[in-house]
C-alpha positions in Angstrom: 92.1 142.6 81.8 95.3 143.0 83.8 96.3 139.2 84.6 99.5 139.2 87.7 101.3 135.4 87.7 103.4 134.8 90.4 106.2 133.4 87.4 108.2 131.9 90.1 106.0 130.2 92.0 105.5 127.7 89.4 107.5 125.0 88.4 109.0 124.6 84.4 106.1 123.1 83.4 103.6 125.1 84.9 105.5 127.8 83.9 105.3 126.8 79.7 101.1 126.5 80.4 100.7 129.8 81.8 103.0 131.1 78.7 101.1 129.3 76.7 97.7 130.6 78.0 99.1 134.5 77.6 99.9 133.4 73.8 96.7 131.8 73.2 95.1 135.7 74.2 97.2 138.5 73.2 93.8 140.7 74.2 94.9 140.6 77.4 97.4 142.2 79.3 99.7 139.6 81.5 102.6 140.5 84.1 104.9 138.3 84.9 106.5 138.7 88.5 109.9 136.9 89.6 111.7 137.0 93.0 115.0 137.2 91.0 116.4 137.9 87.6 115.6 135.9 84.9 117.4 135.1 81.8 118.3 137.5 79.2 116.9 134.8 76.9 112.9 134.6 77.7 111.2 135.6 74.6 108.4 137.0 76.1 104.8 137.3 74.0 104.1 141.4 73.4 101.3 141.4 75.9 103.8 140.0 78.7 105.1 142.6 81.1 108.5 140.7 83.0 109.1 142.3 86.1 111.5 141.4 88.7 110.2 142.3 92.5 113.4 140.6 94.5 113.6 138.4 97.3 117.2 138.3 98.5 116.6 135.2 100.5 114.0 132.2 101.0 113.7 132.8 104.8 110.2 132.6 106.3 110.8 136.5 106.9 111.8 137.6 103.9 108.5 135.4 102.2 106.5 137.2 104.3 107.5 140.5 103.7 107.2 139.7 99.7 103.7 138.5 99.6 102.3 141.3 102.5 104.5 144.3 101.4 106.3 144.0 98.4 103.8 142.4 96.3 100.5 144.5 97.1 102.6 147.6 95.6 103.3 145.7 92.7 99.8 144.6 91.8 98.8 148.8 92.3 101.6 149.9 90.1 100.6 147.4 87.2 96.9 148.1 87.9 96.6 144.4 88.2 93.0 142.9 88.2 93.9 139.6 89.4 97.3 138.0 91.4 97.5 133.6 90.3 99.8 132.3 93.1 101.1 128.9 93.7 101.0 127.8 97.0 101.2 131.3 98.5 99.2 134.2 98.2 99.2 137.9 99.7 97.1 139.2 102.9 97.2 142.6 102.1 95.8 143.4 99.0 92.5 144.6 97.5 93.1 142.7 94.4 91.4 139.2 93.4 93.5 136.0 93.9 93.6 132.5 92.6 95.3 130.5 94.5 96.8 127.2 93.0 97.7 124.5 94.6 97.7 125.0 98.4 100.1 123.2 100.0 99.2 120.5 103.1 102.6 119.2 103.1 102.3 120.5 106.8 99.1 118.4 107.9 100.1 115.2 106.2 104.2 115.3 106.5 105.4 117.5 109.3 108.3 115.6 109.6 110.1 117.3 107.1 109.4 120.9 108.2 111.0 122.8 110.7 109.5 123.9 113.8 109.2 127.4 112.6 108.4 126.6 109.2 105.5 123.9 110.8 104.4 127.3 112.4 104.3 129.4 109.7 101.8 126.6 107.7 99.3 126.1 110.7 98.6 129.6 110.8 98.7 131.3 107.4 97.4 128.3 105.3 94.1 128.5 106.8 94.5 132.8 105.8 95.3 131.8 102.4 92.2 129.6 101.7 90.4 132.2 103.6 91.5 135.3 101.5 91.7 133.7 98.1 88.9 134.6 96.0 89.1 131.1 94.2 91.2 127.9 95.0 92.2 125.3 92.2 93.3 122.1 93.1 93.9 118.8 91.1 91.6 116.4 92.7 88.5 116.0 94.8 90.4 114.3 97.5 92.2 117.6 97.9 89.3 119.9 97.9 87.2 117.4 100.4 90.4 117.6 102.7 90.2 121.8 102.5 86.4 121.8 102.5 86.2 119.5 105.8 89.4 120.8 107.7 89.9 124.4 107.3 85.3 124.7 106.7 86.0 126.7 103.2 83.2 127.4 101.2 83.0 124.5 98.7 81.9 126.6 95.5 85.3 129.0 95.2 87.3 125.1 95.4 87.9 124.0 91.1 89.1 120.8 90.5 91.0 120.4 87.3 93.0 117.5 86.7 96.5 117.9 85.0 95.9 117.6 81.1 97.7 114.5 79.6 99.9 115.8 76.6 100.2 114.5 73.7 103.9 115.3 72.4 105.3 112.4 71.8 105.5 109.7 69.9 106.0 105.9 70.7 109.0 104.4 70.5 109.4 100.9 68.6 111.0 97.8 69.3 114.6 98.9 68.3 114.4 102.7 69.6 113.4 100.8 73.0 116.1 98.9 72.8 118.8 101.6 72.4 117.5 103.0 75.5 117.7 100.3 77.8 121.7 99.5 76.6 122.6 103.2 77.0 120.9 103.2 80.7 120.2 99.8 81.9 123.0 97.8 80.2 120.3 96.1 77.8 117.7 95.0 80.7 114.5 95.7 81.3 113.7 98.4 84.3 111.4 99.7 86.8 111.2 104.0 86.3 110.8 106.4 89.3 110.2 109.9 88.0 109.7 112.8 90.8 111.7 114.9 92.8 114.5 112.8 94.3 114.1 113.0 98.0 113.2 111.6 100.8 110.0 113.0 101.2 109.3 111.0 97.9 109.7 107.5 100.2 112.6 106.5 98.0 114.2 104.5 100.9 111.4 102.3 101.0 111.4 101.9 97.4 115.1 100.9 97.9 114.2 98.2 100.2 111.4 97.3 98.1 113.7 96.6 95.1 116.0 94.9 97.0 113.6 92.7 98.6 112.3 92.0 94.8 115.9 91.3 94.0 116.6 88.9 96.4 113.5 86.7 95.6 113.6 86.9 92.1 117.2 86.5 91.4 116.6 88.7 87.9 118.4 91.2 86.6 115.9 93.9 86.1 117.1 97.1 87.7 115.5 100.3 89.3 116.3 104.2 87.3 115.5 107.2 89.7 115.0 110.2 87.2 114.5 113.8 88.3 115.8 116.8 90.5 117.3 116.7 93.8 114.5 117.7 96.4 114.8 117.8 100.1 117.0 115.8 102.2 119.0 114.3 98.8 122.1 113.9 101.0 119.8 111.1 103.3 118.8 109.5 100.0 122.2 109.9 98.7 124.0 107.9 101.5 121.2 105.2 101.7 122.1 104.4 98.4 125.9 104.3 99.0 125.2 101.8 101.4 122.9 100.1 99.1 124.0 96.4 98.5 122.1 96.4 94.9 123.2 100.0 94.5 125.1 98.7 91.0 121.3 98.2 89.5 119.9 101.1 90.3 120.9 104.1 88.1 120.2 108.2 89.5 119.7 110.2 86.7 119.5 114.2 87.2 119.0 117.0 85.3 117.9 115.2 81.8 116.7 117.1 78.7 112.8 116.3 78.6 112.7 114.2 75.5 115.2 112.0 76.6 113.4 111.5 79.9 110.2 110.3 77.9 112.5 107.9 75.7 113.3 106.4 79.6 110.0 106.4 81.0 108.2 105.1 77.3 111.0 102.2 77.3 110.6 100.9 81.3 108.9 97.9 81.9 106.8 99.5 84.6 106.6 103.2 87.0 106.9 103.2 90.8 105.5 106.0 92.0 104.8 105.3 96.2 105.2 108.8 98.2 103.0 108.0 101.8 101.6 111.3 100.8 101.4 113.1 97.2 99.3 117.0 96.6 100.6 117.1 92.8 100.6 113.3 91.5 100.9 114.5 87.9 104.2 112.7 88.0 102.5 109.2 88.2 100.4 110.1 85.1 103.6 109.4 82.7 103.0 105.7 83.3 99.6 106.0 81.0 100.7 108.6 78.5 103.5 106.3 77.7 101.5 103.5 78.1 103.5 101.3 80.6 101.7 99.9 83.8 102.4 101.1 86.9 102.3 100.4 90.9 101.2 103.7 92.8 100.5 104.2 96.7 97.2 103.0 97.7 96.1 107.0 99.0 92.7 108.0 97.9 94.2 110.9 95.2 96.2 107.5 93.4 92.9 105.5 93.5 90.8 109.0 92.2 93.4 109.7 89.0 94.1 105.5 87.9 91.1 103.6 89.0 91.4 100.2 88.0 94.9 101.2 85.7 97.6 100.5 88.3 98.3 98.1 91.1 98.1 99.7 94.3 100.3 99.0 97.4 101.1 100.4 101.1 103.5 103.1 101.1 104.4 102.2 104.7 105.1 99.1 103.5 108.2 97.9 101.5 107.2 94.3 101.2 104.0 95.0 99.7 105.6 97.6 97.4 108.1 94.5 96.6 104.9 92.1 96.3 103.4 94.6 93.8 106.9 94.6 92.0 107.0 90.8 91.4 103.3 90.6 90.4 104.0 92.8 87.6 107.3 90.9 87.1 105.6 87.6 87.1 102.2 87.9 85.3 102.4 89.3 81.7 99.0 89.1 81.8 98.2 91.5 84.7 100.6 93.7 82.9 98.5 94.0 79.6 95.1 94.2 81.5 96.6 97.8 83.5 98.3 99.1 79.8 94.3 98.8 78.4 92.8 100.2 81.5 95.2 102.9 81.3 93.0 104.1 77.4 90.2 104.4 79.8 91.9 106.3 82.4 93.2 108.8 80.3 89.9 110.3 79.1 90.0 112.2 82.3 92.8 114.1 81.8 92.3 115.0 77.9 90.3 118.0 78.6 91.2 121.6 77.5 92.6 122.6 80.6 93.6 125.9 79.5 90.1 127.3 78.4 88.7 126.1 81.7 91.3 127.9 83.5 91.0 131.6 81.5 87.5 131.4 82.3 87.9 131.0 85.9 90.3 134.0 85.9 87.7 136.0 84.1 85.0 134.9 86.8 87.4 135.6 89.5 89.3 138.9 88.3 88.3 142.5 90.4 87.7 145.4 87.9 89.8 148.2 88.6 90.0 147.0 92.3 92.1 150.6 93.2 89.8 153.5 91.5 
């Protein structure tokens, strides 16, 4: 089998599983497609083909004519049985697609698309689900919202919930310790972990520490971990104008174990986008088993159950309320860490099995004899 990955569709993460799954079956034969070069450094399996099929820009236009031209002729020069896209996946080809992750940014946020780019959703995202030959998606939420919106045939949508690692080790007393002095000048935190953005509803989460701050009088503060996302420069300038912007701490671009030394040491996780497709982020709070406050949308309530205080988005007091609950009641605090060994049962499953099998279930057989 002939196994096309849209490499750069996916994000670092992602990116290390699908590496992983090409490892894990050197009987197979797996191209790797990029929209620009990549480092002289990959050390690419033996049955991993790197090819680079370039994309000069990231205009709607030029995305366009990538996935409907330039794609389809690379899928018939590798003889490719199957194309797994992110997001995105091509109209003109004969070949079998798994699409990952659609993305509904469009229905739920529009705000933060242009008008063209608002156009170019609303009428190829209804395409995509229609073309792909099978859909994964993390939650049930998100295949009920496909299923009833866009009427797509409920037995080609698999829901696979992101697989909880198990890499790291806890910290103890002491190593916890080291952490909070090196990043929170030996006090206990709050930990956001995402893309830093506005889209992420950081500027409520501002106003919801500082309306925590004001009442409590404590000197816990707030770290913001991740990667610039969209509209940074808004977030950036809220913050200058923050007045508790000395206790909150941005922190970009940090080597992986070191952000699990932050998140394992915090004394809870925020996570409160109004709307989230890929909460995977959130699930840090229970593999380093520290409670956490998460929006109250349906996909939160589906992935943590009764393991995390749930609070309004839309709603920076209650986010604040939320905040000072956890502050306030140590014992509300324990109860979510031993709901959270529950929790985590559903995300423990050997997500990489599950997903070769759908390939093999979904891939076309010489699709261009």
């Amino acid at each position: 089998m002939r196994i096309a990955v849209n490499a750069g569709s996916f994000t670092n993460c992602e990116y290390k599983q699908v590496l992983h799954l090409a490892l894990s079956h050197p009987e197979e034969n797996f191209i790797f497609i990029f929209n620009k070069p990549f480092s002289e450094t990959f050390n690419f399996p033996g049955n991993v083909t790197a090819v680079v099929v370039p994309r000069k820009k990231d205009s709607l236009l030029k995305l366009k004519i990538w996935y409907r031209f330039k794609i389809p002729i690379a899928l018939k020069t590798h003889k490719a049985d199957i194309f797994i896209s992110k997001s995105y996946i091509s109209l003109k080809t004969k070949v079998s697609q798994l699409l990952i992750s659609p993305d509904l940014t469009f229905i739920f946020q529009p705000s933060f698309l242009t008008k063209k780019d608002l156009c170019f959703y609303k009428k190829n995202t209804p395409r995509f689900l229609n073309k792909a030959d099978a859909i994964l998606v993390n939650s049930d939420c998100l295949k009920k919202e496909i299923v009833g919106r866009f009427k797509i045939n409920d037995e080609k949508i698999k829901v696979l919930y992101p697989q909880i690692g198990k890499d790291f080790t806890a910290l103890d007393f002491e190593e916890k310790e080291l952490i909070k002095e090196k990043y929170a000048q030996g006090n206990e935190y709050f930990i956001y972990k995402g893309n830093i953005s506005e889209q992420q509803n950081l500027l409520n989460l501002l106003k919801a520490f500082s309306f925590f701050k004001k009442r409590q009088k404590s000197n816990m503060q707030l770290l913001i971990t991740g990667n610039r996302g969209i509209n940074y420069e808004k977030f950036e300038e809220s913050l200058r104008l923050f007045r508790f912007k000395k206790e909150v701490k941005v922190l970009e671009n940090l080597s992986a174990t070191e952000t699990q030394k932050i998140i394992a040491s915090a004394y809870a996780m925020i996570y409160v986008p109004s709307y989230e497709s890929e909460p995977w982020q959130a699930l840090e709070a229970i593999k380093y088993k520290i409670p956490a406050i998460v929006s109250s949308i349906p996909v939160m309530h589906e992935y943590f159950g009764e393991a995390a205080l749930y609070a309004d988005p839309e709603n920076f007091k209650d986010i604040a309320e939320k905040m000072m609950q956890i502050f306030k009641d140590e014992k509300i605090r324990k109860q979510l860490i031993e709901k959270e060994k529950t929790e985590i049962e559903k995300f423990s499953n050997n997500n990489e099995d599950i997903i070769f099998q759908i390939i093999k279930n979904t891939a076309t057989k010489n699709p261009f004899d």
